[in-house]
N, C-alpha and C positions, 0 to 999 in steps of 0.2 A: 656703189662701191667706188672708193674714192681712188684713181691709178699712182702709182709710185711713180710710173715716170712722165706724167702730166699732171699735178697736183690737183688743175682746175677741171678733170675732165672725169665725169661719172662713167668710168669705162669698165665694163664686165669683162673681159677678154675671157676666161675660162669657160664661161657661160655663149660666148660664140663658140671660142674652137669645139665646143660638145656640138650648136646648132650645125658647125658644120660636116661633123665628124658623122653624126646622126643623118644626115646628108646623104652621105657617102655612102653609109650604108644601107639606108635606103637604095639609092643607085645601084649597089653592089645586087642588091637582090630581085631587082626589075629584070627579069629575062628580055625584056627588048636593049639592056645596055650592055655593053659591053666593060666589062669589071675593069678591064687595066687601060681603059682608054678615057678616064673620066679627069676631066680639066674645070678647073677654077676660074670664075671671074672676079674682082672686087674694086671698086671703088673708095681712097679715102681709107677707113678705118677697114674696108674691107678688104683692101687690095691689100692691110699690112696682113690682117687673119689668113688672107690665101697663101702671101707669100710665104708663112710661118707658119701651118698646115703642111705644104709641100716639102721645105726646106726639113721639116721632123718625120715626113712619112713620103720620102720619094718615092716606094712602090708603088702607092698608093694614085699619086697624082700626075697625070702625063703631061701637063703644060700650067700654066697659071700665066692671064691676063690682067696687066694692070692697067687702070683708065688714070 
């Protein structure tokens, strides 16, 4: 898929934020995690997914690291 706002770059962004959302909910459902304390790493194209993750589902994300 071709991105609108880098024309050269084959970037799926829908198809991450599901990978990460899918993530999360896995998380959500591990009895060893605790639900409201789960934080984001990303690097790069990842570090834009996490910050744009968090910034659309604050309850969801208690911190996000960017490298």
């Amino acid at each position: 898929m071709q991105s609108a706002i880098s024309p050269g770059c084959n970037c799926d962004f829908p198809a991450g934020s599901k990978k990460i959302h899918d993530g999360i909910d896995a998380l959500q459902q591990n009895p060893s995690v605790q639900p409201n304390r789960i934080a984001l790493i990303g690097y790069s194209l990842g570090a834009y997914l996490a910050t744009s993750t968090a910034a659309l589902n604050p309850k969801l994300i208690t911190a996000v690291v960017e490298c």
